[in-house]
N, C-alpha and C positions, 0 to 999 in steps of 0.2 A: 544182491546182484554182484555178478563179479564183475573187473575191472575188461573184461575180456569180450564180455557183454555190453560193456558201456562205452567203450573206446572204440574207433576205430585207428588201422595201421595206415600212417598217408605218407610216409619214409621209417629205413629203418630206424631203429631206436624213436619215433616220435608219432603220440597218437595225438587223436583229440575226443575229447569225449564230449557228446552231445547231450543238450539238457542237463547237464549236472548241478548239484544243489547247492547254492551257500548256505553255511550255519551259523554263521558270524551274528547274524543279529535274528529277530524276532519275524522280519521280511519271508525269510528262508526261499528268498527267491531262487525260481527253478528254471532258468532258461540260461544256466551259465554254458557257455564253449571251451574249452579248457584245452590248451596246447601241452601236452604233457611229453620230457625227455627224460629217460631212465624215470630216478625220484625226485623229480624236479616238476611245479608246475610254470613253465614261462609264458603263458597267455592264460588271460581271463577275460572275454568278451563278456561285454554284459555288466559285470562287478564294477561295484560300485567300489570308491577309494576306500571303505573299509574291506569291503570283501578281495579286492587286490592285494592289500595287506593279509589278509589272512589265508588267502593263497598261495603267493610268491614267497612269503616267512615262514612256510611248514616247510619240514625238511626231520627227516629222520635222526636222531640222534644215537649216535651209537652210546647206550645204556645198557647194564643188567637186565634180563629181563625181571628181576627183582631184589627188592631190598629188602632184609632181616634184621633191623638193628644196626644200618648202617650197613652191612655186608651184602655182596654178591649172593643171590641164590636162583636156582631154576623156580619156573613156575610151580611145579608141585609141590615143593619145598612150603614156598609160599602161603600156594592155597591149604595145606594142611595147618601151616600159625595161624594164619589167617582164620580157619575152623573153630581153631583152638579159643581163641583170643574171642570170638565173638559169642560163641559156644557160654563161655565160661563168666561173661559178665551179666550182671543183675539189673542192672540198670543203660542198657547198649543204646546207642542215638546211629539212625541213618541219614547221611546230608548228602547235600547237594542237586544232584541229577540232570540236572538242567543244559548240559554240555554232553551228552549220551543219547544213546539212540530210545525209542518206547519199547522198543523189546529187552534193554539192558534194565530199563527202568522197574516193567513187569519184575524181573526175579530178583530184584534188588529190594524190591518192596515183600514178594513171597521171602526172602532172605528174614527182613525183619518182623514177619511176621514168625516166620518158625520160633525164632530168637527171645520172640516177647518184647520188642524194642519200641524208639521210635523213632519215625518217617518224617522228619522234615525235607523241603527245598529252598532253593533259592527263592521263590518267591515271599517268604515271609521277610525278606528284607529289601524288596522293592513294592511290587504288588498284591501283598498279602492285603493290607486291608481292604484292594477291590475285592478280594475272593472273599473275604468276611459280608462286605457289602453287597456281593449277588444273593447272598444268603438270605439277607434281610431286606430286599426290595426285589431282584430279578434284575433280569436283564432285554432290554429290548435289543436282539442282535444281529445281523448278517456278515458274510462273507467277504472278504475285501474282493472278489468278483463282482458283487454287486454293489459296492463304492462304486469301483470303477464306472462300470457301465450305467448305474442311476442315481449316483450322486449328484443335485446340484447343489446344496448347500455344507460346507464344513467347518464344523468347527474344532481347532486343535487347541486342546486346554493343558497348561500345565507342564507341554515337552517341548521340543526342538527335533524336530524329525528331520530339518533338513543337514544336521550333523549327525544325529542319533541313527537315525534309517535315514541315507540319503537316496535311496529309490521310491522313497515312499510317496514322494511328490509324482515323480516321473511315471512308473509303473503303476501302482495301484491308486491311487487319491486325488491329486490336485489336475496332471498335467494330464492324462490320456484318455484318447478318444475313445466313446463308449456308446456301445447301443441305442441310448435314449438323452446321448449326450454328445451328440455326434464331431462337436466341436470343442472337445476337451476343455483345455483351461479356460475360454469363453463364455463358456455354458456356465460354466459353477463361479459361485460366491465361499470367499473362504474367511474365517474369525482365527485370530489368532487370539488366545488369553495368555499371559505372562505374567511374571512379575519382573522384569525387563526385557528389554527387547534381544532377540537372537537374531541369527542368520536368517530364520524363520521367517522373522515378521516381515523381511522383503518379498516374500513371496505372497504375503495374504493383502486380502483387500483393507480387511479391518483390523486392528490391533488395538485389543484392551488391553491396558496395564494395572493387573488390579495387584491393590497393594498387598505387602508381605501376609501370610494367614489369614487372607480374607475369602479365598475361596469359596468357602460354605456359604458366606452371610451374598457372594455373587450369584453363588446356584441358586438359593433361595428366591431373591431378588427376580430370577429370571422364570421363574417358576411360580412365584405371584403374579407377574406378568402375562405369563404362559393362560392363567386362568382368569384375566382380566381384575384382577386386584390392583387399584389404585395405589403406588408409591411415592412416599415425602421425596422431593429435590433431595434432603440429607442422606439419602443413600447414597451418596457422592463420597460424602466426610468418611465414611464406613467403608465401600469399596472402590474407591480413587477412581472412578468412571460416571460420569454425568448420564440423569436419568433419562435426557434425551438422547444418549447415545445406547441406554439399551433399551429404548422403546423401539432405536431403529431396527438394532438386532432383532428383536424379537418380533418384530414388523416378517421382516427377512426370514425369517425360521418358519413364521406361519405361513407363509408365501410360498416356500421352500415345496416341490414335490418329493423329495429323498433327502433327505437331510440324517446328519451321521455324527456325533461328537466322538471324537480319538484322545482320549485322556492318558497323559503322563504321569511320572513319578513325582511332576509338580505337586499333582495331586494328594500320594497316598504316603507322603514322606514329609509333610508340612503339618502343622495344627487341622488339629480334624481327622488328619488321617481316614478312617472309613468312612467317618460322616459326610467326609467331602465326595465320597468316591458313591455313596448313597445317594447321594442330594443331586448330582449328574446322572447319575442312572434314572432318578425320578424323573428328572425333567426329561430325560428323552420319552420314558412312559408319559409323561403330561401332554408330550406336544403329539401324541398318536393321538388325541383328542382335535386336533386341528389335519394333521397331513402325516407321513411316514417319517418316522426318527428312530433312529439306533444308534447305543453306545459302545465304544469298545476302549479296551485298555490298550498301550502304545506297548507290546512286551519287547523285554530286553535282550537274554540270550535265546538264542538259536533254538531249543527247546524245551523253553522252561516252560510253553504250554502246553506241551504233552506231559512235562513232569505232571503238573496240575492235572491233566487232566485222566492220566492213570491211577494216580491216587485215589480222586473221586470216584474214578467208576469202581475202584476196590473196595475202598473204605465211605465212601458218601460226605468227604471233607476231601480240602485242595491241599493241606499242608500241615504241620504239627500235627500229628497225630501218633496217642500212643495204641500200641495195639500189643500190650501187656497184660491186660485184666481180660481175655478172653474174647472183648468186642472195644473196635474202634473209640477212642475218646479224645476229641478234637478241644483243644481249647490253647486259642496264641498267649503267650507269654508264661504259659505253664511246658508247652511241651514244642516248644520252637526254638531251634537250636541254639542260636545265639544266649538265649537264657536259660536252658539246660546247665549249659558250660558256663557261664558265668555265674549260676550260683552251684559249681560245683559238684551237680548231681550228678552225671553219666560216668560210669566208669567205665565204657570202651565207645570208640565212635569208629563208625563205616564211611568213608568221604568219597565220595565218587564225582567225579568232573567237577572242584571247588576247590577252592583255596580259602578255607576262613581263617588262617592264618595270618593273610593278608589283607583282611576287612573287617576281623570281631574285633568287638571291644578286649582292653588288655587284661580282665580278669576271664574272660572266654578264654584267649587265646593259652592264657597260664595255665588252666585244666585241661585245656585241651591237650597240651604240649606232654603235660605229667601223666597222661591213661593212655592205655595203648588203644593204637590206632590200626587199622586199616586203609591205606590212601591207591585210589586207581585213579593215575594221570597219564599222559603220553609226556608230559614235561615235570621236572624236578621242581617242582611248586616249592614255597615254603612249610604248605602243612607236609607235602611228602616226604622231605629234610629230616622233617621230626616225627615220623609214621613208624610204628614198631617192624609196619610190612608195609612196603611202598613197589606196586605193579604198576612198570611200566608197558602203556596201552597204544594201541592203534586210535587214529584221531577219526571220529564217526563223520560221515560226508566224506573225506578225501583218501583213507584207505579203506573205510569200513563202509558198509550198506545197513539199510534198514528204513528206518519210519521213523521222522520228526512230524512237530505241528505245527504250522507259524500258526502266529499269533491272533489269526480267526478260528482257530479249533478245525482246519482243515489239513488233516494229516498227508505227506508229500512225502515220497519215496527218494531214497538217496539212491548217487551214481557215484560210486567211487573211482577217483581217478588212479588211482596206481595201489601196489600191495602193502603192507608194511611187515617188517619180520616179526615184531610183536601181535599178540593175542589182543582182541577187543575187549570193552569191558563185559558183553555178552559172556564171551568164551569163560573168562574170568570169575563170571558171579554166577556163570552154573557149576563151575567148579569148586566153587567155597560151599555153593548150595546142597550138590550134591555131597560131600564130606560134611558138609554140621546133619543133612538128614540121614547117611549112614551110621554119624556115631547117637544120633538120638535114638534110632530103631534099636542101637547095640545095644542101647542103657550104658553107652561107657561114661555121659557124662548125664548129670541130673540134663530134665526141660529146663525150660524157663521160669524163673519165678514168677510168681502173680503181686505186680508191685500195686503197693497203695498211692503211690508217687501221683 
């Protein structure tokens, strides 16, 4: 959609654009008002203190439209190294994605596959082992629509939504009124689990404090309960919560008509990792044995659920995935990024909306630095500093249109508020695409190898 279509003129020089999207977090809430003059946006009705911040702080930067080695170059410049460079390695890694739109994502993924590469996200270094663990137990799921409106029971395990997503209370969850809950925060009962208390816990009724890496051994606990198994008092010594306080919860849960657990990085970033993110899934399947439960994961960036979930409908796996040996082979810690580059293996990498730079470990970021790169930002990150070819992009949601997910799996159309003189990463990655499959047709360079890696 263009900006033309989304705005309208209510003085010269100043539109507002109606419904437009924030990306800023996983919320991807769609009813922002956006006061826009030239390239500037000075109003954000609706936005929340993160999303005001990531409105009012974009601003265009006068940049090359690319880098070659540290040097100015035009776009096609570019996308011909760019070709070259991807084209010609044996071992190619694609990251990131999760800050671009699902259509840039689509041909970034077709990219690594011409290539014989592989496809990681973001998500293997926040929520990848939920995405392991829907694998191996399922998911009982719904819509944050239907929070809303039929939630009375929640529980938020493991995050802090009221600084993480601070609409999440407001908008979808805790505070608003809903078809079968007509008196919003009233109606509903909320649990907060931690391992100390946040911002959060003034919002909930209950708050557990369960102690560091005990996670698993409380889902557990709560899911023997769930099916009327007797618990020792010393389940206390183990999860720093008294057994008469989750007889209550779990009194509560059964009681509960809609009942929802919203799980955090508390979760899938501590001891246990998937198991923990397993053992919550289950229990929401245990307690559809008494009343309605579903789990969902709390996601972080703006569209790191459409990352996931382009992949899977591509490849049948949410992340790591090599797609070298002729068909999909998914397995974390052999083909997910951070450990790719850290032991060395990839010798060229695709970065798209990421900075691992700025968050791998230091022998990641040392290979990474030493193989050439490909980096598409709209800002001069640290991994784009050091990118052989560094395109600078239009930022998706405020110059660019398309399709994100929040983080129900419900895909939501961007309203871009103003133009940018840069190319998106769409534009961009059909253009490397188109050049690696003209020079494969030519035979100017071999295909790709077929790695045993």
């Amino acid at each position: 959609m263009s900006t033309t279509e989304a705005a309208t003129e209510t003085a010269p020089g100043l539109r507002v654009v109606q419904d437009a999207t924030c990306t800023f977090c996983g919320c991807v809430c769609d009813d922002m008002e956006l006061t826009v003059e030239g390239d500037r946006i000075t109003k954000a009705k609706n936005a929340c203190v993160l999303g005001k911040a990531w409105f009012f702080n974009h601003h265009v930067e006068e940049r090359p439209e690319a880098l070659i080695d540290g040097q100015p170059a035009g776009y096609d410049q570019a996308m011909e190294r760019a070709a070259e460079i991807l084209l010609s390695a044996r071992f190619p890694l694609t990251y990131g994605l999760s800050d671009t739109t699902t259509e840039a994502q689509r041909v970034a993924l077709a990219i690594t596959d011409w290539i014989g590469g592989i496809v990681d996200t973001t998500t293997s270094v926040c929520h990848g082992p939920s995405g392991i663990a829907f694998q191996g137990v399922g998911e009982v799921t719904c819509s944050l629509g239907e929070v809303k409106n039929r939630a009375d029971y929640l529980i938020f395990w493991g995050g802090n939504p009221a600084e993480s997503h601070p609409r999440h209370f407001t908008k979808y969850s805790l505070m608003p009124k809903g078809e079968f809950v007509p008196n919003g925060r009233k109606d509903r009962t909320a649990v907060l689990i931690d391992v100390r208390k946040t911002k959060s816990a003034k919002a909930a009724d209950h708050f557990l404090q369960v102690k560091p890496r005990r996670d698993f051994e409380l889902a557990w606990a709560l899911r023997a309960l769930a099916r009327g198994v007797e618990l020792d008092p010393s389940i206390e010594e183990t999860t720093g919560i008294p057994l008469e306080t989750l007889e209550e919860i779990m009194d509560g849960m059964k009681k509960a008509k809609f009942g929802v657990i919203l799980f955090g990085m508390g979760l899938t970033m501590t001891r246990g990792k998937h198991l923990n993110s397993e053992a919550v899934l289950a229990l929401a399947r245990d307690m559809n044995e008494h009343t309605r439960w579903s789990a969902k994961p709390m996601r972080g960036h703006g569209n790191v659920t459409g990352a996931d979930n382009v992949v899977s409908w591509s490849t049948g796996y949410p992340f790591g995935v090599h797609l070298g040996s002729g068909f999909p082979r998914f397995n974390p810690g052999e083909f997910t990024a951070s450990d790719v580059l850290a032991r060395g293996e990839a010798d060229a990498a695709l970065i798209i909306a990421s900075d691992p730079m700025s968050n791998f470990s230091q022998p990641a970021r040392d290979h990474l630095e030493g193989i050439p790169s490909v980096v598409l930002d709209p800002k001069l990150s640290d991994t784009a500093r050091t990118a052989s070819v560094a395109f600078t992009t239009s930022t998706y949601g405020i110059n660019t249109g398309g399709t994100v997910y929040r983080m129900d799996d419900v895909p939501i159309p961007l309203r871009p508020a103003f133009d940018s003189p840069y190319k998106s990463d769409l534009e961009i990655l059909r253009g490397i695409e188109s050049r690696i499959r003209q020079r494969q047709l030519a035979g100017s360079l071999p295909g790709p190898a077929v790695s045993g890696a």
